[in-house]
C-alpha positions in Angstrom: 16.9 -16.0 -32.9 15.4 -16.7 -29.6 18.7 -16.7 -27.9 19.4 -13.0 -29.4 16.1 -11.7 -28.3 16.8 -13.3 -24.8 20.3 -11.5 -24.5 18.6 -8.4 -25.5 16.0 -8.7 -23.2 18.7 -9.3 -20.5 20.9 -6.5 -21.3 18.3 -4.2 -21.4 17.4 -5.0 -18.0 21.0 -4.9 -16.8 21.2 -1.6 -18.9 17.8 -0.4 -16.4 19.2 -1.8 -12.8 22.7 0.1 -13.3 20.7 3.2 -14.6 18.7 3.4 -11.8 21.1 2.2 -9.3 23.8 4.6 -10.2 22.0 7.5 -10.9 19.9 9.8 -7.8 16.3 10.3 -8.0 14.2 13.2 -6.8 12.5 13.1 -3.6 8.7 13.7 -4.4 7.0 15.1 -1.5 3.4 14.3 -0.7 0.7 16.0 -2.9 -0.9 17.2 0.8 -0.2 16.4 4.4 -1.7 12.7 5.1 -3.3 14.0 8.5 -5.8 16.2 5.9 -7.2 12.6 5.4 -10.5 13.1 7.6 -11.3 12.4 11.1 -15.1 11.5 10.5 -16.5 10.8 7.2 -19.7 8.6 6.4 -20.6 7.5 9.5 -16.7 6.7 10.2 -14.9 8.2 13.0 -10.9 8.3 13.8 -11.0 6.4 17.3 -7.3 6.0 17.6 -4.4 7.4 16.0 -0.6 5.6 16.8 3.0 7.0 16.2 5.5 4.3 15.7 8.5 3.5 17.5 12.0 5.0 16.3 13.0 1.2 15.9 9.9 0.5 13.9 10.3 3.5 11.6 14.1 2.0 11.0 12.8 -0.9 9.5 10.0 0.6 7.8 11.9 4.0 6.7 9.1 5.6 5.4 9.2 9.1 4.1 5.9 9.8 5.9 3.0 7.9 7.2 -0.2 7.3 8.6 -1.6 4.7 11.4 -5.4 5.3 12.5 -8.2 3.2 13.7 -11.7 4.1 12.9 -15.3 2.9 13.9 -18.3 3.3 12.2 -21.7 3.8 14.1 -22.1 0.0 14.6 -18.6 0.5 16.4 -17.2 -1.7 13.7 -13.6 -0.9 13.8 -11.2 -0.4 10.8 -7.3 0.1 10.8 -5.6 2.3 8.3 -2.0 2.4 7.1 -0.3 4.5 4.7 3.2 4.0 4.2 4.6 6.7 2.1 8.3 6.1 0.4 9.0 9.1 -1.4 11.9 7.7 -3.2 14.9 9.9 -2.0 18.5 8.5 -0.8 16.8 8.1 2.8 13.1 6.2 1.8 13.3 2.7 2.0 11.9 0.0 0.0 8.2 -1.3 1.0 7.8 -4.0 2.8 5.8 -6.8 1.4 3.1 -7.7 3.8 2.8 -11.5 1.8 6.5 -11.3 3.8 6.2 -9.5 6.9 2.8 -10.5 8.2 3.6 -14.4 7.7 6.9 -13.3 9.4 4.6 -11.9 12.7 2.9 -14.9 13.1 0.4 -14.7 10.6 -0.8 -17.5 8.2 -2.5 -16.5 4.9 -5.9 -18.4 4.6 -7.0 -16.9 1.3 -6.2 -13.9 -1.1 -7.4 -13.1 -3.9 -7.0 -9.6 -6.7 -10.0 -7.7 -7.4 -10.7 -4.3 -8.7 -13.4 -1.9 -7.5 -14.6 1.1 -9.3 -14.8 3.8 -7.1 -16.0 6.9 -8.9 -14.0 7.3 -12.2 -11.5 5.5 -10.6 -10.7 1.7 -10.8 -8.9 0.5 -7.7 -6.8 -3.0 -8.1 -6.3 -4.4 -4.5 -5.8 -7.7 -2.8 -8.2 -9.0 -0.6 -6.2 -11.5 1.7 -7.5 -13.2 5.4 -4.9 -14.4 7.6 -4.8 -16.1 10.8 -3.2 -15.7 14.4 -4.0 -18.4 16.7 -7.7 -17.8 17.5 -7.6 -14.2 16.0 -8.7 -13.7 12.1 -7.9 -10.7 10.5 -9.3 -8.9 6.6 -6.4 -7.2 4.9 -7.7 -5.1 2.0 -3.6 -3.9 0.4 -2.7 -2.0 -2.7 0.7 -0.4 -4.0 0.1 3.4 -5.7 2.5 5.1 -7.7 1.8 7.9 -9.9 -1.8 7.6 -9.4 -1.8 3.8 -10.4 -3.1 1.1 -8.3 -1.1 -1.8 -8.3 -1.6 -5.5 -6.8 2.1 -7.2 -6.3 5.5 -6.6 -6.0 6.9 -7.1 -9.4 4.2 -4.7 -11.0 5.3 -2.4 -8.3 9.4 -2.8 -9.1 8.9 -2.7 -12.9 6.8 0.6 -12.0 9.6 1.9 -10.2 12.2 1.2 -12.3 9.7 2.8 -15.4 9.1 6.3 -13.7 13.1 6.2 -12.6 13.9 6.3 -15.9 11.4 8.7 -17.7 10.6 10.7 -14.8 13.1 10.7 -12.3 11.2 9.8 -9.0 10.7 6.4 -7.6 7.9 7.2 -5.5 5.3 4.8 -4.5 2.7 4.2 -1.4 1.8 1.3 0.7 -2.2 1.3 1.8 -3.2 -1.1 4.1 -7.1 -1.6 5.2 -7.4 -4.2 8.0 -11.0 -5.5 8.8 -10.5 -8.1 12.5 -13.4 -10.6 12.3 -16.1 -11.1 15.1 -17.1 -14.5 16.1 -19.6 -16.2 13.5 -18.8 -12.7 11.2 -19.3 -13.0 7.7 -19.6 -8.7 7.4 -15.9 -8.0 7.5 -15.3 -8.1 3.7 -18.3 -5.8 3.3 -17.2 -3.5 6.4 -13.5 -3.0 4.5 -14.9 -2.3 1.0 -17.2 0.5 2.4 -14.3 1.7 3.9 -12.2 2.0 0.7 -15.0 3.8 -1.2 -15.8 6.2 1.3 -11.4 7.1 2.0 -9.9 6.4 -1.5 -10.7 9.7 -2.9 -9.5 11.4 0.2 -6.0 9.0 0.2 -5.6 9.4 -3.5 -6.0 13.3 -3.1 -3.1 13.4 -0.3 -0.7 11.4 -3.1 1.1 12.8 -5.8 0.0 11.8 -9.2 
């Protein structure tokens, strides 16, 4: 019995992957621009804004995204990045930063899930400090698709593969917070949550639902 509910577990997932690799999904355009996301907000102000590089974007392939830096009025200083894939032939898969920051030098010193509620909303992130050489670094990361916030990779596949199916879009959205630490800091996690509450309403407004 265990070995027929195992094959049809299996097939069913075979059934899935050729469904959704043979078959074209929609591209889903952004809900609104991502630049609408505000230049000053709280106390926050947009300090620095980057464009990448066409060999950055080729390993990234995003659909559309968004690199800023902002301070707040103690000038501490907070990086945002939205990776938008919107899930058409030419959107690439999101990068895993448990992968690509370890893979830039980076070593994970801690990381944890947690959820804040933020409004009526209840946002599932990952709160992870990493390393490089003498420089320490907050990363405040969640996956969103369809509204959902989501905290690793195989929630964010199995999502995918879900809306492929019954909906015909595969769109999803990397955000990234990033916090650096000051010598003898212990403010940086606070510094990065404020940041969330005060921008999640305005990021979720920009992404379709």
């Amino acid at each position: 019995m265990n070995k027929m509910r195992f094959f049809v577990v299996y097939l069913l997932l075979i059934m899935a992957a050729l469904f959704v690799a043979f078959h074209e999904d929609v591209e889903v355009p952004v809900a609104r621009p991502l630049d609408e996301i505000p230049l000053r907000l709280d106390g926050w102000t947009k300090t620095e804004e980057t464009r990448f590089s066409e060999a950055v974007l080729e390993q990234l392939r995003p659909t559309d995204y968004l690199y800023r830096v902002y301070a707040d009025d103690a000038r501490r200083s907070v990086a945002l990045y939205l990776g938008y894939h919107g899930g058409g032939p030419e959107s690439g898969p999101i990068h895993s930063p448990k992968h690509c920051l370890p893979g830039s030098g980076w070593q994970n010193v801690s990381e944890q899930s947690k959820t804040l509620t933020i409004g009526d909303d209840e946002v599932r992130l990952v709160e992870a400090v990493y390393q490089n050489g003498g420089q320490r670094e907050l990363f405040l990361y969640w996956f969103q698709v369809k509204g959902a916030t989501l905290t690793n990779e195989y929630a964010l596949k199995l999502a995918e593969i879900t809306n492929s199916i019954l909906h015909n879009r595969r769109d999803s959205t990397f955000v990234r917070i990033s916090v650096p630490y000051r010598e003898g800091d212990l403010g940086a996690l606070e510094v990065g949550e404020r940041f969330v509450r005060d921008f999640y309403p305005h990021i979720k407004a920009v992404l379709p639902q």
